[in-house]
C-alpha positions as semicolon CSV with decimal commas, in nm:
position;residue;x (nm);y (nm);z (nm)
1;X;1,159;1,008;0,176
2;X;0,971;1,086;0,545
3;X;0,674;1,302;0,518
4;X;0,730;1,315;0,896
5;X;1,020;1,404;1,105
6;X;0,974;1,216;1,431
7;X;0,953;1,388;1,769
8;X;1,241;1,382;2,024
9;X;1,192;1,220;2,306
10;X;1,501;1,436;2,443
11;X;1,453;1,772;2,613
12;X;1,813;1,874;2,501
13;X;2,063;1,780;2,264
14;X;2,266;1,580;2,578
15;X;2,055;1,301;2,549
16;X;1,923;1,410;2,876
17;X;1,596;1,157;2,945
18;X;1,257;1,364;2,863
19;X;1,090;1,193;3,143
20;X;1,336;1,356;3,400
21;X;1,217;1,682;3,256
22;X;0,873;1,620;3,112
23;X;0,750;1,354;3,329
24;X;0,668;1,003;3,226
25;X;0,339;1,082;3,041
26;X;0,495;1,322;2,782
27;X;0,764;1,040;2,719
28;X;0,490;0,819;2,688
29;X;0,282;1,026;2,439
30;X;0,600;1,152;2,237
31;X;0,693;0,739;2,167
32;X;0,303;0,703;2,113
33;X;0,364;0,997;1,783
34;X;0,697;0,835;1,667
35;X;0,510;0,511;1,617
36;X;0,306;0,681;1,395
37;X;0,504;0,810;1,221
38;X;0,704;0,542;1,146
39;X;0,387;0,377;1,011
40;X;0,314;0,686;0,849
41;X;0,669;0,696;0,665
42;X;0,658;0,316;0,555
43;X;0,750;0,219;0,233
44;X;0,524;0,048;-0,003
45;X;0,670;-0,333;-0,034
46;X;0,597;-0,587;-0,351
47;X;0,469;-0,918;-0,359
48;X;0,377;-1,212;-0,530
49;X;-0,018;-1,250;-0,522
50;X;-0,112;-1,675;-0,641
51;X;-0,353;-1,621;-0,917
52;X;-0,607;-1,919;-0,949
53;X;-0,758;-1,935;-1,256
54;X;-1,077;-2,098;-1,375
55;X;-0,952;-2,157;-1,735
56;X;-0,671;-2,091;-1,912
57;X;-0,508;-1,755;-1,796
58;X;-0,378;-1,499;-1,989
59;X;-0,035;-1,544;-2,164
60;X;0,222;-1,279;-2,148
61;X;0,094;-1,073;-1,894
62;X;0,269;-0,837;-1,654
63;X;0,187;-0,820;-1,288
64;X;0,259;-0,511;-1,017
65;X;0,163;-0,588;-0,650
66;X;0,216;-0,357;-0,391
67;X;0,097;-0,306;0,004
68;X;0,132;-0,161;0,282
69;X;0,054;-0,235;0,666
70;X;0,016;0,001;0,902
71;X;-0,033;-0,177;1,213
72;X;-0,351;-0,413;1,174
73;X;-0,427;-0,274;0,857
74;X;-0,329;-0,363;0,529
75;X;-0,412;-0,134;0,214
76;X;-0,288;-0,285;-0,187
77;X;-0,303;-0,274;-0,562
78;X;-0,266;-0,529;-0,774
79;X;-0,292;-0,517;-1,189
80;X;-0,176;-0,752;-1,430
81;X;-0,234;-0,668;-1,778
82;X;-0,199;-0,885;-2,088
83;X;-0,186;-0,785;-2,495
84;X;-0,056;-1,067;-2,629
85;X;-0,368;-1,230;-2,862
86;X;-0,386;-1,564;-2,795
87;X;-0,534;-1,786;-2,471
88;X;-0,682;-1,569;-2,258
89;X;-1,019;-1,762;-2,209
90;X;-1,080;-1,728;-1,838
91;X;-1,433;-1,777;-1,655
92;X;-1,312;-1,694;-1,296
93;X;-1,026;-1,583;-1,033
94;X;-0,887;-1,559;-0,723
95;X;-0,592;-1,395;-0,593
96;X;-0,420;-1,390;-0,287
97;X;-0,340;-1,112;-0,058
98;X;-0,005;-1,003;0,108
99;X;-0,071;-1,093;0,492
100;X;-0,331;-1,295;0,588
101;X;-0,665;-1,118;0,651
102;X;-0,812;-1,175;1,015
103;X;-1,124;-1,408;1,005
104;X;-1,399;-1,193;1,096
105;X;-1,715;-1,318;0,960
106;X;-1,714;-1,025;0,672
107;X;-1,657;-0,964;0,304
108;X;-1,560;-0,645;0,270
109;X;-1,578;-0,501;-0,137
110;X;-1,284;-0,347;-0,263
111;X;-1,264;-0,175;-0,550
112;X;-1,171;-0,354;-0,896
113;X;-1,209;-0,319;-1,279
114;X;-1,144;-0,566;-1,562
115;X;-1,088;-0,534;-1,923
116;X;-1,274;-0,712;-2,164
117;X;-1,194;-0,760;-2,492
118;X;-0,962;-0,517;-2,526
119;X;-1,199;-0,226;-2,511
120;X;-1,474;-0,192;-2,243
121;X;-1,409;-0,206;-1,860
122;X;-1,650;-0,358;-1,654
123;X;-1,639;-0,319;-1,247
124;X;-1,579;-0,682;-1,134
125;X;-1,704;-0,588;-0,780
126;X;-1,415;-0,776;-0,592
127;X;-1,402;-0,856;-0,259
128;X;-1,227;-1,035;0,047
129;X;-1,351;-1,365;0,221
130;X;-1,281;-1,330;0,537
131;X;-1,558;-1,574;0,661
132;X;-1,375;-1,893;0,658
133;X;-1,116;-1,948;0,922
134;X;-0,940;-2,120;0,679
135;X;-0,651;-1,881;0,606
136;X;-0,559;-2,046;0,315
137;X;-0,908;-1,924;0,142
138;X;-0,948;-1,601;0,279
139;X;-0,873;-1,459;-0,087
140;X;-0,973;-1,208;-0,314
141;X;-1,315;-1,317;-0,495
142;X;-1,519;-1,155;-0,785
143;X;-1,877;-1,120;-0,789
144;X;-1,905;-0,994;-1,139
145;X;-1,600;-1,148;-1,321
146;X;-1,660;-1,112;-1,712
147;X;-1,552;-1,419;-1,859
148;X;-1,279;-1,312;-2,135
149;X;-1,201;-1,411;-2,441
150;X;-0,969;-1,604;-2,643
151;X;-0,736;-1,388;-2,838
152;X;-0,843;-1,070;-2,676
153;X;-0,614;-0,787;-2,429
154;X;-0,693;-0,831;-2,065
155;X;-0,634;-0,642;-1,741
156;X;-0,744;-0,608;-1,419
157;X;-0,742;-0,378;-1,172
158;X;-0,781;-0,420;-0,781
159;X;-0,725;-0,255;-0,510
160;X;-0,853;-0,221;-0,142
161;X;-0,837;-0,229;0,257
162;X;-0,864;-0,467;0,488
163;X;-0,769;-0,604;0,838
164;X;-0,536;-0,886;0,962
165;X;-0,522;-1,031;1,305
């Protein structure tokens, strides 16, 4: 579904060349809108984050990853969620993003939560490396990852903004 129709770049339904009637600058700014749009109307696309675990990860969970760019922008969410009762002893993570994020010299927080234990969320105040120039490590990092517990539900919760080169 388009929340936007795009603009013609047609005076008249003949196909007739705006710029013949317009001039070259209206052409110019009516391709300008449509390229916005088209970002605007994008559809959100999955992927497959690599989760790196420092421990044993949780068994049985279920992942959803989704993003979007818009130019040189990238926004996504990520969850996985596990209930299964068993494993699930974990002291750290890292996950990786959909496009690689452009090495800036920053570390930008996104917004995360985690599940501990089955009952209390804690913010796990994620962010993005992007001080390496390394690709390969410019991941998503925790700052306040809760170390879970064997036998115990876990989720987490991320999602965020960033830039790519």
């Amino acid at each position: 579904m388009s929340i936007l129709p795009k603009v013609s770049e047609y005076q008249d339904q003949m196909g007739t060349d705006a710029a013949t009637k317009v001039g070259m600058y209206e052409l110019e700014k009516r391709k300008a809108l449509n390229s916005v749009i088209d970002i605007l109307n994008a559809a959100w696309l999955d992927w497959t984050p690599t989760l790196a675990w420092t421990g044993t990860g949780p068994l049985g969970a279920t992942a959803v990853a989704k993003y979007i760019q818009m130019g040189s922008t990238v926004l996504f969410k990520y969850q996985i969620v596990s209930t299964v009762s068993s494993g699930s002893a974990s002291s750290g993570l890292t996950i990786s993003l959909p496009v690689t994020p452009k090495d800036d010299d920053t570390i930008p927080p996104i917004k995360g939560l985690q599940l501990v234990a089955g009952a209390t969320y804690t913010n796990s105040q994620p962010y993005i490396d992007m001080t390496t120039s390394t690709a390969a490590e410019r991941l998503i990092r925790f700052r306040n990852y809760t170390a879970t517990i064997p036998g115990t539900a876990v989720a987490h919760y991320v999602q965020g903004i960033y830039q790519v080169a």
